[in-house]
C-alpha positions as CSV (number, residue, x, y, z in Angstrom):
1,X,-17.5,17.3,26.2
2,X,-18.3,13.8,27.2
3,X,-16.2,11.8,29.7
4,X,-14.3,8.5,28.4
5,X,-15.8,5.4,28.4
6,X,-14.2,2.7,30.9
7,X,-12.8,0.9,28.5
8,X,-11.3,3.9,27.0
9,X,-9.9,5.4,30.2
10,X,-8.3,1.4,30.7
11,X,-6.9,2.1,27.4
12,X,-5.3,5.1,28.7
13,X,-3.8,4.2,31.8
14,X,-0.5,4.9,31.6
15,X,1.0,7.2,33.6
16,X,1.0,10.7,32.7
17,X,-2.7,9.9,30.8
18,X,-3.7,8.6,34.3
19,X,-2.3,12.3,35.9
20,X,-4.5,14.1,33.3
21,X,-7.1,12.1,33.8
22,X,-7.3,12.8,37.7
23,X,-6.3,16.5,37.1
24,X,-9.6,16.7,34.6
25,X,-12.0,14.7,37.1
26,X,-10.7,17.1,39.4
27,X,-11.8,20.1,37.8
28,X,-15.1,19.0,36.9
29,X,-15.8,18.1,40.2
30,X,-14.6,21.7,41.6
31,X,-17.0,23.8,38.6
32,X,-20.0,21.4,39.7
């Protein structure tokens, strides 16, 4: 698992990518 680059996550920022995104960031930072 690696996390996106920036300019892959500026790719992705549309909405509901932008959701899963947070929701993902958010989970890593809970099982740290």
């Amino acid at each position: 698992f690696r996390l996106p680059t920036e300019d892959e996550i500026r790719d992705l920022i549309k909405p509901e990518l932008r959701c899963a995104y947070a929701s993902m960031t958010a989970a890593e930072q809970r099982l740290k």
